[in-house]
PAZAPA-4460 file (N, C-alpha, C; in steps of 0.05 Angstrom, whole numbers, plus 32768, in hexadecimal, padded with zeros to 4 digits):
% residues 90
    n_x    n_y    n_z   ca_x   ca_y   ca_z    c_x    c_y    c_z   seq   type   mol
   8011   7FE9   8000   8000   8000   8000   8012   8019   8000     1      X     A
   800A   802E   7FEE   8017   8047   7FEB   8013   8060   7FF6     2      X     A
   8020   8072   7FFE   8013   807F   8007   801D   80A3   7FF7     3      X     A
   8003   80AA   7FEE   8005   80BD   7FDF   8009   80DD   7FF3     4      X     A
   8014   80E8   7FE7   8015   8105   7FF9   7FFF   8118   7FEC     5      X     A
   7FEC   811F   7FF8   7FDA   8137   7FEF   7FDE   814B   7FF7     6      X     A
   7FEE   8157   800F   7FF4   8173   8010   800C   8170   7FFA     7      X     A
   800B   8192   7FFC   802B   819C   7FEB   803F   819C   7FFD     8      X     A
   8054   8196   7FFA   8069   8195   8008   806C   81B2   8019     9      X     A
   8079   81AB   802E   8079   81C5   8040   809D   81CB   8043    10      X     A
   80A6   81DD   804E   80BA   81E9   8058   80BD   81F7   806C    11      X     A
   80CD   81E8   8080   80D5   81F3   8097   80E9   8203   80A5    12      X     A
   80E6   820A   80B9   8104   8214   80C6   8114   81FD   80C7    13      X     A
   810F   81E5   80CC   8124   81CE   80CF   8131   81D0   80AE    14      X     A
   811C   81D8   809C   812D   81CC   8075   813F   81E2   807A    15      X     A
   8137   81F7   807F   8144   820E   807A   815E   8215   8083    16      X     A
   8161   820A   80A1   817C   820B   80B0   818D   81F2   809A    17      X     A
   818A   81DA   8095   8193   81D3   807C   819D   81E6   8067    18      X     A
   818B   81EE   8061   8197   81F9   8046   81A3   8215   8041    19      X     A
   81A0   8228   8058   81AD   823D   8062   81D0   8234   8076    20      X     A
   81C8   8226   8088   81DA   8220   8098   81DA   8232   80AB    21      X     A
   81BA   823D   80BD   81BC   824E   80D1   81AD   8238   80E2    22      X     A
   81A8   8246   80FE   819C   8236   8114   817D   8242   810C    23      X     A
   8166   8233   811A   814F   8241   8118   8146   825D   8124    24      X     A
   8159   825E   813C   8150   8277   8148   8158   8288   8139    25      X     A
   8172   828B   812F   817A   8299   8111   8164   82A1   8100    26      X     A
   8159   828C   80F6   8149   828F   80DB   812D   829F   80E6    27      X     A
   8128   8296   80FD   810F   82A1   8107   8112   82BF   8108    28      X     A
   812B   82C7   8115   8136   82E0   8126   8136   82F4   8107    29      X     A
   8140   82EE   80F3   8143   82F2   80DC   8132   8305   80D5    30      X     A
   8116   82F1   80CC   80F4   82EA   80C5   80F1   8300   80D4    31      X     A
   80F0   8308   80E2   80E4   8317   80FC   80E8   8331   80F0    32      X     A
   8107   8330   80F3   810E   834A   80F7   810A   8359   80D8    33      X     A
   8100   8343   80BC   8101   834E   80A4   80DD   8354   80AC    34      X     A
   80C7   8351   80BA   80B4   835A   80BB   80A4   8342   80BB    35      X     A
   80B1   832C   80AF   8099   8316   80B3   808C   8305   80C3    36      X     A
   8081   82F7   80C7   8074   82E9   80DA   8073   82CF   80D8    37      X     A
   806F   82BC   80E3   806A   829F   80DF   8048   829B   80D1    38      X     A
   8040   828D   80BE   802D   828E   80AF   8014   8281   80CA    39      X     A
   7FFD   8284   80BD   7FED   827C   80D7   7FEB   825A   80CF    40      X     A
   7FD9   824D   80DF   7FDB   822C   80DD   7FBA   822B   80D5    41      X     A
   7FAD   8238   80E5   7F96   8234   80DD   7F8A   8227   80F4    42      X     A
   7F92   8224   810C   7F8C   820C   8123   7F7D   821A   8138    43      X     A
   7F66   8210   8137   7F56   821E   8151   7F5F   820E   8173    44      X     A
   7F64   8219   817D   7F65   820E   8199   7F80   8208   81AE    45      X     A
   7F89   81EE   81AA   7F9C   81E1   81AC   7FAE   81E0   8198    46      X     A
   7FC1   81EC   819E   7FDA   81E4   8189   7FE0   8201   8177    47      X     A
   7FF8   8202   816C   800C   8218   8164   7FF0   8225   8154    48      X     A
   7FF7   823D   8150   7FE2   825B   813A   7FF4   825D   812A    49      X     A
   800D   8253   812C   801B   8262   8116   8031   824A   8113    50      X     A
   8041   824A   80F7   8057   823D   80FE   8065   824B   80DD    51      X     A
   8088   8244   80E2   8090   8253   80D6   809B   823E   80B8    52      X     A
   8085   8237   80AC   807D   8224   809A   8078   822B   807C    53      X     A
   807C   8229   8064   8070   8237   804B   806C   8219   803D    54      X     A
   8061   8225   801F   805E   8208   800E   806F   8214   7FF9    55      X     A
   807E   81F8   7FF1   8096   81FA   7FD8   808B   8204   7FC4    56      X     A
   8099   821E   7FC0   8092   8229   7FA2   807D   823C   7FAC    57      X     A
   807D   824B   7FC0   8065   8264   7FC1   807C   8272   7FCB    58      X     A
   806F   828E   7FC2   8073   82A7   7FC1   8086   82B0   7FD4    59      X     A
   8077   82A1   7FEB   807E   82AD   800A   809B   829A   8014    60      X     A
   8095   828A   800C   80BA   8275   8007   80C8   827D   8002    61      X     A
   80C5   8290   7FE5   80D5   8299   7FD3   80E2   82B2   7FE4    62      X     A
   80D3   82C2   7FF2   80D5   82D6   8001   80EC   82D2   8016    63      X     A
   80DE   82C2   8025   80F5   82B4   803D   810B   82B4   8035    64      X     A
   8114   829C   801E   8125   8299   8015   813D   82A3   800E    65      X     A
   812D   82C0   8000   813B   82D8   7FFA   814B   82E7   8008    66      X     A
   8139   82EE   8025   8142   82FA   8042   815C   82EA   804D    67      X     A
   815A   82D5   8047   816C   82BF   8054   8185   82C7   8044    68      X     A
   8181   82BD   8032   819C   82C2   801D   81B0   82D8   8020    69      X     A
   8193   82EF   801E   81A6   8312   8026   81B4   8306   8040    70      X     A
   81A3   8307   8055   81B4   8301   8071   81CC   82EE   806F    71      X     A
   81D0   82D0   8063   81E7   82C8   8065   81F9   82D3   804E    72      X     A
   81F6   82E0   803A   8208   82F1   8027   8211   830D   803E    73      X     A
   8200   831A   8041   8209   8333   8057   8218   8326   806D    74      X     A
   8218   830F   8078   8229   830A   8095   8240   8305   8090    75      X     A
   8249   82FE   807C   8269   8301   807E   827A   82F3   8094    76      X     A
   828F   8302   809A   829B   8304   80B2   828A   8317   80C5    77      X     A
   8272   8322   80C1   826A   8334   80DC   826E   8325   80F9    78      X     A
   826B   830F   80F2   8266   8308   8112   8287   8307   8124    79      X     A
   8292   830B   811A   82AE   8314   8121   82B5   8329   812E    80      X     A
   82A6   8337   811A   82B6   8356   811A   82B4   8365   8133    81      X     A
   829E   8357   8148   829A   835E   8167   82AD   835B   817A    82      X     A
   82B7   834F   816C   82D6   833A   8182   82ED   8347   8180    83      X     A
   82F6   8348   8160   830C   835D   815F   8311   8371   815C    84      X     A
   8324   837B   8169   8320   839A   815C   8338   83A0   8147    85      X     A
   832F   83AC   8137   833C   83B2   8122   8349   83D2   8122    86      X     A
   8368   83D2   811F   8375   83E3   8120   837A   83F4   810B    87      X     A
   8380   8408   8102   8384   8412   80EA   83A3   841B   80EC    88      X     A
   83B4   8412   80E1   83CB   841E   80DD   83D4   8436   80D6    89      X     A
   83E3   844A   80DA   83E0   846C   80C3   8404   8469   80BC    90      X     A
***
């Protein structure tokens, strides 16, 4: 017996730390701070209102995605640059 998938595939913070190479609180902390939110679930009652979830190939993936990218292209060495101090010679 087979078992067919009827939703569309989803995407998580777990794929994402994969394929970025950040931790979740990262990716979340990210999300946040570019304005967005975790999408709603739809769940009355018991259990998460939100989770930070999209479906492959929508808009809002594409979006994430994007944010992500800038952030690990912009980080560089930043996370360094707190530690040392850099001297300028004359």
């Amino acid at each position: 017996m087979t078992k067919t998938k009827t939703a569309a595939a989803t995407v998580g913070v777990s794929d994402l730390e994969k394929e970025f190479g950040l931790q979740g609180r990262v990716i979340r902390q990210v999300l946040r701070k570019a304005g967005l939110k975790a999408p709603k679930t739809g769940i009355e009652g018991f259990g998460p209102r939100a989770r930070y979830e999209w479906t492959e190939g929508s808009k809002d993936l594409q979006q994430v995605r994007s944010i992500l990218q800038e952030f690990v292209s912009s980080r560089g060495d930043a996370h360094r640059s707190g530690r040392t101090k850099r001297v300028e010679v004359e």
